[in-house]
Structure formats: structure tokens, C-alpha cells
C-alpha positions in Angstrom: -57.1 166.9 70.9 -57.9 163.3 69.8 -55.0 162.0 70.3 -55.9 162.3 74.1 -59.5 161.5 74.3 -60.0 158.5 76.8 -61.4 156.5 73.3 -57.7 155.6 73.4 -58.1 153.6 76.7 -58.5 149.9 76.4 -62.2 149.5 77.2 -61.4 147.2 80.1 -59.3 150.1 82.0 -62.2 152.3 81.1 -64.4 150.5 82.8 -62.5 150.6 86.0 -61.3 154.1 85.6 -65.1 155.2 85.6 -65.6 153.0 88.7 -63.2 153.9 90.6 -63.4 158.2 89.8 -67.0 158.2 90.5 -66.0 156.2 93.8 -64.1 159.5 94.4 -67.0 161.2 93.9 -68.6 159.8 96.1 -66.2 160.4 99.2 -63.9 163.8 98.5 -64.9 167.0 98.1 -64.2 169.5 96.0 -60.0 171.0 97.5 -59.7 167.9 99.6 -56.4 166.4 99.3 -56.1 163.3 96.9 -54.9 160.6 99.5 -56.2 157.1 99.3 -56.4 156.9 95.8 -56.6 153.9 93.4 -53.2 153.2 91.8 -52.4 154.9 88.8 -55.9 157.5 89.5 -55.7 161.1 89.8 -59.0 163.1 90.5 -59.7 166.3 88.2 -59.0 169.8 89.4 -59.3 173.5 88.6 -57.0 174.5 85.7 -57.9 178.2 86.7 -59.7 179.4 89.8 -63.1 180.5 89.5 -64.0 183.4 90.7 -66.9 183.2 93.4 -67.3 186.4 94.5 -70.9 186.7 95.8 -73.7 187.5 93.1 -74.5 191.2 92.7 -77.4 190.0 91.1 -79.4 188.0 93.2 -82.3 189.8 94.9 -81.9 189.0 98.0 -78.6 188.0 100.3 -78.7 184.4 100.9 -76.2 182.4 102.3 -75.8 178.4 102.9 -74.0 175.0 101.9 -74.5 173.7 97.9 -73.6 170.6 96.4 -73.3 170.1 92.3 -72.3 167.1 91.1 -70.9 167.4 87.1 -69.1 165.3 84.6 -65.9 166.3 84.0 -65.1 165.2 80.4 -61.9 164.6 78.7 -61.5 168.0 77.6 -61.8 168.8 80.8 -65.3 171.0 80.7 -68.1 170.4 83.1 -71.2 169.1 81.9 -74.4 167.2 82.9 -74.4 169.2 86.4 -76.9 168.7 88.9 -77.7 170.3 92.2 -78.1 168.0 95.2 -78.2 170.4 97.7 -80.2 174.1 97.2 -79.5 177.7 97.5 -82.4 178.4 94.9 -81.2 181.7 94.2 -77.7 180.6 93.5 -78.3 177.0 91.6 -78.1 178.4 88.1 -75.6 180.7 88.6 -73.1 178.0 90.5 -73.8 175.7 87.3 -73.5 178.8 84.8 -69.6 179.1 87.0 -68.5 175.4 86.8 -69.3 175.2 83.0 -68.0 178.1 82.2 -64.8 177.4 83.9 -62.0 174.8 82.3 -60.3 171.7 84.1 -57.7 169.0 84.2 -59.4 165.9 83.8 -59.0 163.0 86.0 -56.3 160.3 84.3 -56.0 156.6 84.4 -52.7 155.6 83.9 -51.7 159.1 82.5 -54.3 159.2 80.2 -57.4 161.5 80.5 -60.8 159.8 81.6 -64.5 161.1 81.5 -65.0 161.5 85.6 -68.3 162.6 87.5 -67.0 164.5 90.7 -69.2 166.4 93.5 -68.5 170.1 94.7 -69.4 171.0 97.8 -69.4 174.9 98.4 -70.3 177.5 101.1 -71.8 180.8 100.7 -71.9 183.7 103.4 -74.0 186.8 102.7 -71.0 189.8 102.5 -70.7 192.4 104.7 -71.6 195.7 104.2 -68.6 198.0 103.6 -67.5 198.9 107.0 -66.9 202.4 108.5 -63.2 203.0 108.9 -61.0 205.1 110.9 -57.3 203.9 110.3 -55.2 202.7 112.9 -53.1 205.9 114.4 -50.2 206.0 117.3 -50.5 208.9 119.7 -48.5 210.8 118.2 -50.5 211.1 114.8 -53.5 212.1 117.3 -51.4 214.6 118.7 -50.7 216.7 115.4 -53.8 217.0 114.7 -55.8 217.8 118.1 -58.0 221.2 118.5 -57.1 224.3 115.9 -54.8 221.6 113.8 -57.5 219.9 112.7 -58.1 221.7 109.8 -54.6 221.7 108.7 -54.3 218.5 109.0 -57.1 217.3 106.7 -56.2 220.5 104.3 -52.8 218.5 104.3 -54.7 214.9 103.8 -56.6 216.4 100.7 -53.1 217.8 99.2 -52.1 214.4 99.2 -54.9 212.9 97.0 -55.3 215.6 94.9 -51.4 216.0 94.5 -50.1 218.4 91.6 -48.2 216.0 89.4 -47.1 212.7 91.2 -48.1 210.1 93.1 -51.1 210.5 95.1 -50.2 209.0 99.1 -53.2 207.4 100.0 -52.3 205.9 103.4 -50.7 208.9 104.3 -53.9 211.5 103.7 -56.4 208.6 105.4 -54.4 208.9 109.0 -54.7 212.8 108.7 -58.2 212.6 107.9 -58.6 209.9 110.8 -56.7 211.7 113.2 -58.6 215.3 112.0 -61.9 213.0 112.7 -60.5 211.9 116.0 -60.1 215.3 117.2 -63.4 216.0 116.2 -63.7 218.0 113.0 -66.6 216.3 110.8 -65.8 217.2 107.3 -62.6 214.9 108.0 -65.3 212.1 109.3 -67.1 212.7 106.5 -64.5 212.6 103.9 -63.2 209.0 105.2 -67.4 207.7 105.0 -67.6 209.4 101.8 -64.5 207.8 99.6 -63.1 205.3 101.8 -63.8 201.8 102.3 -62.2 199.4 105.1 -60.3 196.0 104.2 -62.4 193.0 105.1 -61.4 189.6 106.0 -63.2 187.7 103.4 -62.2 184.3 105.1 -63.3 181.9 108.0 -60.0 181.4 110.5 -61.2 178.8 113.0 -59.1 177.5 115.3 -58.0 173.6 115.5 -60.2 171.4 117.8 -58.4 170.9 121.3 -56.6 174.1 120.5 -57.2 175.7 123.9 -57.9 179.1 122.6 -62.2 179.2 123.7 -62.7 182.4 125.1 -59.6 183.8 123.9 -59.9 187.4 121.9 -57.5 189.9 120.8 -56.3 192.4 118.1 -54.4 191.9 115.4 -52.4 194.9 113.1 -51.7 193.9 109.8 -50.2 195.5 106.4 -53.2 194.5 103.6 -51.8 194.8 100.6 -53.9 196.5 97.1 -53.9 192.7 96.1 -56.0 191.7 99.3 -52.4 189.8 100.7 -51.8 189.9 104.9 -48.0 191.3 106.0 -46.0 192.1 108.6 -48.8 191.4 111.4 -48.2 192.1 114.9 -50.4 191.7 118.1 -50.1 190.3 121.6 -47.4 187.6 122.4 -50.0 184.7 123.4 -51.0 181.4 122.1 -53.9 182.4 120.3 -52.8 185.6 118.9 -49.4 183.6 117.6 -51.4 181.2 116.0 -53.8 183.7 114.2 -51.1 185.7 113.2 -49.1 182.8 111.3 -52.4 182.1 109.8 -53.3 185.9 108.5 -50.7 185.7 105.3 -52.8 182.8 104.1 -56.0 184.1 104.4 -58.1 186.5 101.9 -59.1 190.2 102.1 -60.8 192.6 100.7 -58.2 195.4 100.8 -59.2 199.2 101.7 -60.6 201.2 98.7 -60.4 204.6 97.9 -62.8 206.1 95.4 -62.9 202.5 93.7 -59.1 202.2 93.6 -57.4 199.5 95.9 -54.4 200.9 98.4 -52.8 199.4 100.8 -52.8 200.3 104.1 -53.1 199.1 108.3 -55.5 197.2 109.5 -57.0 196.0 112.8 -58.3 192.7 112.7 -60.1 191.4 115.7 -60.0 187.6 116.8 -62.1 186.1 119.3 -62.4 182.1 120.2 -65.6 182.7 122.3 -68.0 180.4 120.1 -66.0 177.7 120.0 
């Protein structure tokens, strides 16, 4: 590890590395891309994600913007941190992340350099696990409707309590939507009870001078157990064309059954109006 410390530097390049990092500081934030960039600098970065799932333990939701500026050190660890811009609830526990977490540290010249860089990161208050009825075709509504009701969610609870393989998840979650559907409320029950809806965990907003204010539509997607869009589908306009090619980039929570992740369909709603 010595052999890489910035000690190494001639103090004259030193100098100028500090200068000119903490001159980064100063102007990009924290996933901006590195253009405009003295010769020969590189700013530091993540060498993991960190995970910033909201706290479970504040006492209150809160939501808003916070900036921590830290020194990134040769070994790439975050120290010295200071908040410039409060969430009160959240300052300790944003430092308590960054130092916890590791780094690459910013170089001059290849070598690494002790850098002071400035987060800048945005925190919404979570949803609360919505009610879900999964997406169903006509003729899933169909098999179920009046005295097939209660086959149909005897058949949905065969398939998560299966004797010996696999239990089908997806499967038993349309019978029990399309037993809810036709109005049997043990099945509505069941899916309040154990299931849990994917979420999009992410803000898709549309490029300025896009057009698409006012627009508003539905989107079907696959969510994957990993939280991963796929094979989405929805009307052929503008706006829904260029929500869908954005979906596969974007994060979910995925649907949950009794604390286990499946994937599944899901209906995700887009609308321009506020902007």
C-alpha cells in the first residue's frame, strides 16, 4: 500500500493535483460525467455502490436535497465529511454510508492523490406498499367469474403450497386476482395479506422540449425478482415509445410474496401533466 501513497508525488505536482481536484469539487457532482478535466486528472469514484435504501430507522419520513463534502484519501476512504446542506434526520447516517463505503481515489498522472469531492444526493420519503391486483386478459376473468371463483383460488393456493416442487407464484397471484375480480373476498384478502406490488423506485422525467406535457398512458412490463424492467409494451406513441426504452434502465422494487421476491406483470402508469 505504500508504494502508492501520493508521498511518491513530486511535491510540485502535488500541489497542483490538490488544486485542481478540489476545483472539481467545486463544479461536478457526485455521477456527473468527468468532461473538462485537467490533463492527466481523474476524479474519484465509487469502487462499490452504496446501498441507499431509505432508513428504517429514522422516526419520521423525511425527504429533501443533501450535500456532504469529504476527503477522499489515497486509500481511497472518506474522511473529514461535512454536511453543507441538511436533512437533520439523515446527516449522520449519510456520513456513517460514505465512510463506511470504499473508493478509487482520484490520480494525477496515474498516481493516487488525497482529493476533497462534494456529493449531492436526493431523498424521497417511500411509498407505502401498494395494493395489487395483477394485470389479467379477459380470458383469465372469464375462468374464474361467479361459482368458479372458489375453484379458482383453491387452484391459486395449490400452487404456493405445491406438494414437492416448485411453487408458481405468478401463476396462483392471477387466480387469486381474477377470484377477487369476480368478487370472492377471501381471494382479495389473500393477495392484501401476502402480496406486495413492484414499485418504481426511480424518477423518469422526460427531456426538456420533449413535447410529451399532458401526455399519460400505461405501460406493461415483466419485473424481474432482481427489480430489472423487460419486455415492456404499451401504446405506439411518442411518449409511451420513449418511456418504454427508458423502463430497462430504471429501478424497481419487484412484487413480493411473503418476503420472497418473484417476478411477475406490471402496469406502470406515465403521465407528462406537471411538466
Amino acid at each position: 500500500m505504500h508504494a502508492w501513497r501520493a508521498g511518491r508525488i513530486p511535491r510540485s505536482w502535488s500541489w497542483f493535483a490538490a488544486f485542481a481536484l478540489s476545483w472539481l469539487a467545486c463544479t461536478h457532482r457526485s455521477g456527473e460525467a468527468p468532461g473538462g478535466f485537467p490533463s492527466g486528472v481523474t476524479r474519484p469514484r465509487l469502487a462499490s455502490p452504496i446501498d441507499w435504501s431509505y432508513p428504517p430507522e429514522t422516526t419520521a419520513p423525511v425527504a429533501g436535497a443533501l450535500n456532504v463534502r469529504c476527503v477522499i484519501t489515497e486509500e481511497g476512504r472518506a474522511e473529514e465529511c461535512q454536511v453543507s446542506k441538511y436533512i437533520p434526520e439523515l446527516d449522520r447516517w449519510v456520513i456513517a454510508k460514505l465512510e463506511g463505503a470504499s473508493f478509487v481515489p482520484a490520480t494525477y498522472r496515474g498516481m493516487p492523490v488525497r482529493s476533497s469531492y462534494l456529493f449531492d444526493l436526493r431523498f424521497d420519503v417511500p411509498e407505502a406498499p401498494g395494493r395489487w391486483r395483477p394485470p389479467l386478459d379477459p380470458s383469465q376473468i372469464d375462468a374464474c367469474k361467479g361459482t368458479k371463483a372458489q375453484g379458482c383460488m383453491a387452484a391459486a393456493l395449490g400452487l404456493l403450497s405445491p406438494d414437492g416442487g416448485t411453487r408458481e407464484v405468478d401463476r396462483a397471484s392471477r387466480l387469486l386476482g381474477a377470484a377477487c375480480a369476480a368478487g370472492l373476498p377471501a381471494a382479495c384478502r389473500r393477495l392484501d395479506e401476502s402480496f406486495q406490488a413492484p414499485r418504481l423506485l426511480d424518477d423518469v422525467s422526460p427531456p426538456p422540449a420533449s413535447g410529451f406535457a399532458g401526455a399519460e398512458g400505461d405501460i406493461v412490463c415483466w419485473i424481474s425478482a432482481m427489480g430489472h424492467a423487460h419486455d415492456c409494451r404499451g401504446p405506439g406513441s411518442a411518449p409511451a415509445g420513449w418511456f418504454i426504452e427508458r423502463l430497462p434502465g430504471a429501478r424497481f422494487a419487484p412484487a413480493i410474496f411473503e418476503g420472497e421476491p418473484f417476478e411477475t406483470e406490471y402496469v406502470v402508469r406515465f403521465s407528462f401533466r406537471r411538466y
